[in-house]
N, C-alpha and C positions, 0 to 999 in steps of 0.2 A: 854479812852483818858485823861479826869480828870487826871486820878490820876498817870497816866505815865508822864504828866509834873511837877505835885507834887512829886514825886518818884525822878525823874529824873533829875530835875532841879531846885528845891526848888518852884513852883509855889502855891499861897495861894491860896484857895479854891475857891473866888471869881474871881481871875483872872484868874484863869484856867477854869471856866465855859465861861466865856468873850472869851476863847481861840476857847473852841467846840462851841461854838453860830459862832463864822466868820469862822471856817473851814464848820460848813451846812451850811452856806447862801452863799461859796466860794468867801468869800470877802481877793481877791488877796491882797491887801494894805496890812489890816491887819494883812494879814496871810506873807507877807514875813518880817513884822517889828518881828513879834512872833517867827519867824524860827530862825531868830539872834537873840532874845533874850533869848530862848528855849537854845542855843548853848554857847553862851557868857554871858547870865547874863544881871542888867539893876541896872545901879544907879543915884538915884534923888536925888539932897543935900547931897550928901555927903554920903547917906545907900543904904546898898543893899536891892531893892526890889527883885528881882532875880538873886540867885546865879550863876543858868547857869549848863548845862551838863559839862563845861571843869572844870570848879574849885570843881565839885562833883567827878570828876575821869572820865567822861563816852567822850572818844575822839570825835572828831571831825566829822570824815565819818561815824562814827558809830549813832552819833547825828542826823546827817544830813541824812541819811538812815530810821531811827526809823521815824523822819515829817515827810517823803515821804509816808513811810507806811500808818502811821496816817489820813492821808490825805484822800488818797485814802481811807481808808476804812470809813471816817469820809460823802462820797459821797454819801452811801448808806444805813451805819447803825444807827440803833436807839441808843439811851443811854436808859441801863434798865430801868428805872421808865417809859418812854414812852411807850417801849416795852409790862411791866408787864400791864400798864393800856389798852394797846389796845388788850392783850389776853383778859383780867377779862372781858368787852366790849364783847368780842368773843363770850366768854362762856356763859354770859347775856342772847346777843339777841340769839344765837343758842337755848338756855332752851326755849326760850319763842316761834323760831319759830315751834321746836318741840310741844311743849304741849297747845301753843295758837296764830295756823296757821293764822286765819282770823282774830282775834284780833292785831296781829304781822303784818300782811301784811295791813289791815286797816291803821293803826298807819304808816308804811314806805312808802305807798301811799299818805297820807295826806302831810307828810314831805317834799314832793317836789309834789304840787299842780302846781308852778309855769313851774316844767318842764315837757313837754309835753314826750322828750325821755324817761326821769326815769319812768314818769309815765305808758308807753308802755312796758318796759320792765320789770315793776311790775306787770300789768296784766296779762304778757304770764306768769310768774313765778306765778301767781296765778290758772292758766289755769293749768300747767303743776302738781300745788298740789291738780287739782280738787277742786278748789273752784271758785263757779260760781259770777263775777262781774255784777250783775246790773244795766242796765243802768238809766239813772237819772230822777228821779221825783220832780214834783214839793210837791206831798202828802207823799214823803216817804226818800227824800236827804237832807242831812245837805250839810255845808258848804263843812266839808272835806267827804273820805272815811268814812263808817261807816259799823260794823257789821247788818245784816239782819237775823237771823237767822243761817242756813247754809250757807247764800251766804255774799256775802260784795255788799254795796249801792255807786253806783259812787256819787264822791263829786262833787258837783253844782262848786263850785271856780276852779275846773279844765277844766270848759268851757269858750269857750271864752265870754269875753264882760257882765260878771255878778260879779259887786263886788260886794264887802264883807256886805257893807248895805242894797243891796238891796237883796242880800240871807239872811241875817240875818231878812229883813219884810215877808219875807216869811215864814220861821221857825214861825216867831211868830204869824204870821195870820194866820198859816192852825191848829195854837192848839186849837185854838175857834171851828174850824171845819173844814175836810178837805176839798179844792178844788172840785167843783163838773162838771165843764166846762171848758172852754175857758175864756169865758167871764164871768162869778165866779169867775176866776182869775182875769182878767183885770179891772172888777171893782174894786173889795175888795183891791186891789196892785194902783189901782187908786192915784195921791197925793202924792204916794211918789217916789223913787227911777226907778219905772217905765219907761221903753222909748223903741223904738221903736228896735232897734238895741239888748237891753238885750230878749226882747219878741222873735224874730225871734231867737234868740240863743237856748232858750228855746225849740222853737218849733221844729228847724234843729236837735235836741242831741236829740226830743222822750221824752222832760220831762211831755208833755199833752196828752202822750199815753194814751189811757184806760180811757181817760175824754169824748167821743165819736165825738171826730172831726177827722178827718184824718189829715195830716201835709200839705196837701195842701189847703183844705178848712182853717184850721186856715191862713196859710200866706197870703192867696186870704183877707180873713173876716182881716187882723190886722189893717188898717187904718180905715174901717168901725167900728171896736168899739172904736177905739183912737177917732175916731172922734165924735163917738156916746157918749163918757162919754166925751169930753171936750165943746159939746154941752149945753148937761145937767148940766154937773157945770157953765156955763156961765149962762142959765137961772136961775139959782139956786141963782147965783150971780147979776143977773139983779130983783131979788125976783118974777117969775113970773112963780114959779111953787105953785102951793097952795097945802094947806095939801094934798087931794087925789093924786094928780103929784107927789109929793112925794115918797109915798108908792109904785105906779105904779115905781117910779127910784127903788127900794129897790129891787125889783123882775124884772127888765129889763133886767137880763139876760133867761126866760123864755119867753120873749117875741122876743127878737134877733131870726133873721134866719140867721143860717150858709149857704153858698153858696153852691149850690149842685155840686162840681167838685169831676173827679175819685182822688186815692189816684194816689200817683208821681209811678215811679219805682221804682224796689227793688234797681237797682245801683245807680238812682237819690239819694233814701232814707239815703244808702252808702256814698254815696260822700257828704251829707250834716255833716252825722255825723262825716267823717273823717277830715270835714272844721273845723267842731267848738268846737272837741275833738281833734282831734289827730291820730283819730282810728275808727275801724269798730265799733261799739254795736250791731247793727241787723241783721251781721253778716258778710261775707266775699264775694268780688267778685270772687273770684277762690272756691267758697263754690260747685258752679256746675260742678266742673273738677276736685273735691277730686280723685272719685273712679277710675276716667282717669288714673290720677295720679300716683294712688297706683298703678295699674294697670300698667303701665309703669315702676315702681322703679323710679319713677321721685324724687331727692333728693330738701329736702325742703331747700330755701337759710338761714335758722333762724338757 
């Protein structure tokens, strides 16, 4: 398009990029003052800035046919350097999702943390390359997605209601040692960033699986140690714990009883994950009506 107004019509190199910048953005204005001028030419004080198709030789309907064209194609196509740079791009990440699948799909998982749909439709394309996503821990999740070995680690920032500082006291507190409880957590996280709403988060997405509480006993127990450690800090702060009280706060999570309740259900368990993910992790409510399924030719809506 450049260079068919340069060509054509004497246009210098900067105004003729001025010209393809308002035919993509189809800024009517300035694209009918450019059509006349494309055709006739343009003189300021006295010089010609633009000679114009008619005083080059190239007539009038003939002029006025070539815009139309321009136009039109100016609605869909790229200019080459855009073009070239979005193949090179292509070929880039294609190399890498070939020869480094979970490292590549790590990286374009963390890249849109903030959206829940990108995010959904990154993991089924992860499912679909057989690589298995993780759900999230508190002992083994960074902020974003991360490489696990063969599998990939769901990222803690694509849950709801846990920012950036207070995943980041996490990282930092479990490299002294990892998480051993519940309430291992909720002390050691004590002070900072901590609160009641990221905790429940935590505990709905399975991040304190395998610490040996069930998800219901922790939600039952979460005000009983909130309350239990802002107790202790107030005494702490009132000075009316003396040295031995002390020591005994240091190990209070070996002394806490979790509340004896059963675990939730599997679809309760579901629905909490799909609340504060996005998505199943533990796995799928139709997980019991596969073989039905198959069994039918029943076609999948994905």
């Amino acid at each position: 398009i450049m260079q068919i107004f340069r060509d054509l019509a004497g246009y210098s190199l900067g105004r003729a990029d001025v010209v393809r910048r308002a035919m993509a953005k189809k800024k009517k204005d300035a694209m009918e003052r450019e059509r006349y001028i494309f055709v006739h030419g343009l003189e300021e004080d006295g010089k010609t800035v633009v000679e114009g198709c008619l005083k080059r030789g190239v007539d009038e309907a003939s002029a006025m046919k070539i815009v139309g064209e321009m136009e039109g194609f100016a609605s869909y196509a790229f200019n080459k350097p855009h073009a070239a740079a979005y193949a090179y791009v292509s070929y880039q990440t294609a190399y890498l999702k070939v020869h480094y699948p979970r490292e590549f799909m790590a990286a374009l998982l963390t890249s849109v943390l903030d959206d829940t749909n990108k995010v959904v439709e990154y993991i089924t394309e992860c499912q679909r390359l057989n690589i298995p996503v993780l759900p999230p821990s508190v002992n083994e999740s960074d902020a974003g997605f991360t490489v696990n070995g063969e599998n990939i680690r769901f990222g803690l920032l694509a849950a709801k209601n846990l920012g950036r500082n207070f995943v980041g006291q996490i990282v930092e507190e479990r490299k002294k040692r990892p998480f051993t409880s519940f309430y291992d957590f909720c002390s050691r996280m004590y002070g900072g960033d901590l609160n009641r709403r990221g905790l429940e988060s935590l505990v709905k997405c399975g991040a304190f699986d395998g610490l040996g509480s069930n998800r219901r006993q922790m939600l039952t127990a979460a005000d009983a140690v909130l309350n239990d450690l802002d107790d202790a800090r107030r005494r702490n702060l009132e000075g009316q714990i003396s040295l031995f009280g002390g020591m005994e706060q240091e190990t209070g999570g070996d002394s806490f009883t979790m509340p004896r309740v059963d675990e939730f259900t599997m679809p309760e368990l579901l629905g909490m994950e799909k609340d504060i993910t996005g998505m199943y992790l533990s796995g799928h409510p139709m997980m019991e009506y596969r073989n039905t399924a198959a069994a039918m030719g029943a076609a999948s809506i994905g």
